[in-house]
C-alpha positions as CSV (number, residue, x, y, z in Angstrom):
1,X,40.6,-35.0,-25.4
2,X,38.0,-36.7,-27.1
3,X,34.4,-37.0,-25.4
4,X,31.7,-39.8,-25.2
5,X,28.2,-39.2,-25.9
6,X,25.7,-39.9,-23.1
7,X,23.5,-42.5,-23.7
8,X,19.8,-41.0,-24.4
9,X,17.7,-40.7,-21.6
10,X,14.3,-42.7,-21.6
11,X,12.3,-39.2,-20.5
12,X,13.7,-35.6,-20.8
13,X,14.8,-33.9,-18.2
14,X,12.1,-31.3,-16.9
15,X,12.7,-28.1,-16.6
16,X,10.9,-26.7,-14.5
17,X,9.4,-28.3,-11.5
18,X,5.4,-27.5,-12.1
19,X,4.5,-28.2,-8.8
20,X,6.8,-25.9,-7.1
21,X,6.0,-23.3,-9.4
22,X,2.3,-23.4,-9.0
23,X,3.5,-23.2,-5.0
24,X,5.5,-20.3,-5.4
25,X,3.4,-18.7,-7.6
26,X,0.7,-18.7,-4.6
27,X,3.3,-17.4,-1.9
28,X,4.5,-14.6,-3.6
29,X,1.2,-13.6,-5.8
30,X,-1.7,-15.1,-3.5
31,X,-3.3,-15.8,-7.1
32,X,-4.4,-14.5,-10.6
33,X,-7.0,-13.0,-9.3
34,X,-5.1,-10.6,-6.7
35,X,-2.6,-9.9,-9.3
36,X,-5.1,-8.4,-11.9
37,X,-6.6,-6.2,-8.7
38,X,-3.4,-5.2,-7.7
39,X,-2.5,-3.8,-11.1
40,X,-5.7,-2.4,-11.3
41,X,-4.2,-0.1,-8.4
42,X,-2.7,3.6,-9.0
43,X,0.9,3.5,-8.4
44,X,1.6,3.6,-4.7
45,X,4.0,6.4,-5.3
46,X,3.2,9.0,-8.1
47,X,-0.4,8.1,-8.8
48,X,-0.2,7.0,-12.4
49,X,-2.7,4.6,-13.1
50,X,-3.1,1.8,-15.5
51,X,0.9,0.9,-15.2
52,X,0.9,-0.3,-12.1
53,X,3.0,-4.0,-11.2
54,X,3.4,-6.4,-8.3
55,X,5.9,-5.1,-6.5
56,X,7.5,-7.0,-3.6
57,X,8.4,-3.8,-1.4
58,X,9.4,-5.4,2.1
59,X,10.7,-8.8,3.8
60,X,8.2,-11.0,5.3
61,X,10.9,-13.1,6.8
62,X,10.1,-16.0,4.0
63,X,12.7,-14.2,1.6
64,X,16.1,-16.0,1.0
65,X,18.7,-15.5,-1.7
66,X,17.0,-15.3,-4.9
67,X,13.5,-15.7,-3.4
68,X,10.8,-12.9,-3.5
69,X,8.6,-12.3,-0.4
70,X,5.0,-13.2,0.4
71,X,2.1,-11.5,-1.2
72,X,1.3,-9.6,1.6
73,X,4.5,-7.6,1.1
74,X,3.5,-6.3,-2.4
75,X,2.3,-2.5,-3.1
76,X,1.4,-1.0,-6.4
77,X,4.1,0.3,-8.2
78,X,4.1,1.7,-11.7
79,X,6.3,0.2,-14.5
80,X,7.9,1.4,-17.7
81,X,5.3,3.3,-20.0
82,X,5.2,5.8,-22.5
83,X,4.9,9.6,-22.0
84,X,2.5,11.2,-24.7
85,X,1.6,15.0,-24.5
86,X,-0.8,16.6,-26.5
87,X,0.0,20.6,-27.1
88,X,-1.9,23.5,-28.4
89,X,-2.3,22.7,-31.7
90,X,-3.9,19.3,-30.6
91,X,-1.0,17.0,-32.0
92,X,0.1,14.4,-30.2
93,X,4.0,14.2,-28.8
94,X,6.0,10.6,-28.4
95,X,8.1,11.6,-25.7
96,X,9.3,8.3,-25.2
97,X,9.2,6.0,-22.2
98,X,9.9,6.2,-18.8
99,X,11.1,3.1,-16.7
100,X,8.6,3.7,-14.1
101,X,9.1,3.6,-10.2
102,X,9.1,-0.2,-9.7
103,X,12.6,-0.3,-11.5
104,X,13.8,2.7,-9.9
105,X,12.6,1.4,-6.4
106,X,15.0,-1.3,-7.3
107,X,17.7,0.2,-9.0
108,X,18.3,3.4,-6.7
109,X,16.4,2.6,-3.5
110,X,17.5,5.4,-1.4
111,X,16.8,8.0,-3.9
112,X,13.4,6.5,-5.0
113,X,12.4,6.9,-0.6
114,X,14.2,10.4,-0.6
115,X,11.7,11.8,-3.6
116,X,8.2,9.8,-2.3
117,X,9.1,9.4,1.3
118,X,6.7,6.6,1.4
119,X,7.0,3.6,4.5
120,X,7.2,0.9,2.1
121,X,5.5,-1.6,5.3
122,X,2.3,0.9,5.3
123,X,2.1,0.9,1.4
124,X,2.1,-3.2,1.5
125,X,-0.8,-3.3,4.7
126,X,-2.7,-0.6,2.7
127,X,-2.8,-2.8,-0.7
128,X,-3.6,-5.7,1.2
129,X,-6.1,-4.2,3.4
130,X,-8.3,-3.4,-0.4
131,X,-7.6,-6.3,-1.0
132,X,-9.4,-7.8,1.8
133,X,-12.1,-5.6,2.0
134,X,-12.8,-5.9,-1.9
135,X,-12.9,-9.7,-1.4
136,X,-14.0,-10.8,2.2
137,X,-14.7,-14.3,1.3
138,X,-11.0,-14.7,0.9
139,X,-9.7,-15.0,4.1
140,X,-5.8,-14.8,5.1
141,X,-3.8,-17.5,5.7
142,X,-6.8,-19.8,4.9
């Protein structure tokens, strides 16, 4: 079966819809600036700082198939880095990397609770409640 060429369009087709993006970008990040601070953050559940990620940890109700939650469900959780000792002799040791506990929160939720026993809700009100105090003149749901 032979096919026809479609005729050429007079625009391309888009991609990406930039208005939606820049939308959803706000509900599920609040903005640039709150995701820098977040990362900033030690990791909600070992401690490790300087890896930490957005991490949308609970439902907000907003959350559909495919779709992440708000931005006031995210905690700080750490994400793949490497692990670097330094023994006696004072050389350095590449042990590799570790995938961090944003991937395992994801991957094996119910082992990931069992080791950190955290309350996922309290770890998203605590980030957000920094947040808030670090930037008052950014009010919620303004």
């Amino acid at each position: 079966m032979k096919r026809t060429p479609m005729p050429p369009r007079a625009q391309p087709i888009r991609k990406v819809n930039r208005k939606r993006r820049v939308s959803e970008f706000a509900r599920c990040y609040g903005s640039k600036a709150r995701v820098e601070f977040v990362k900033s953050l030690p990791c909600a559940a070992c401690g490790v700082v300087g890896f930490s990620e957005n991490a949308h940890v609970t439902d907000d109700g907003t959350k559909g198939a495919g779709r992440k939650s708000g931005y006031r469900c995210i905690a700080p959780l750490c994400g793949r880095r490497p692990v670097i000792a330094v023994n006696g002799l004072g050389e350095t040791l590449d042990y590799g990397t570790v995938r961090g506990c944003h991937r395992w929160s994801h991957a094996d939720a119910d082992s990931f609770l069992a080791v950190w026993k955290l309350d996922m809700d309290a770890e998203a009100a605590k980030c957000e409640a920094k947040w808030q105090a670090t930037h008052p003149e950014r009010k919620a749901d303004a």
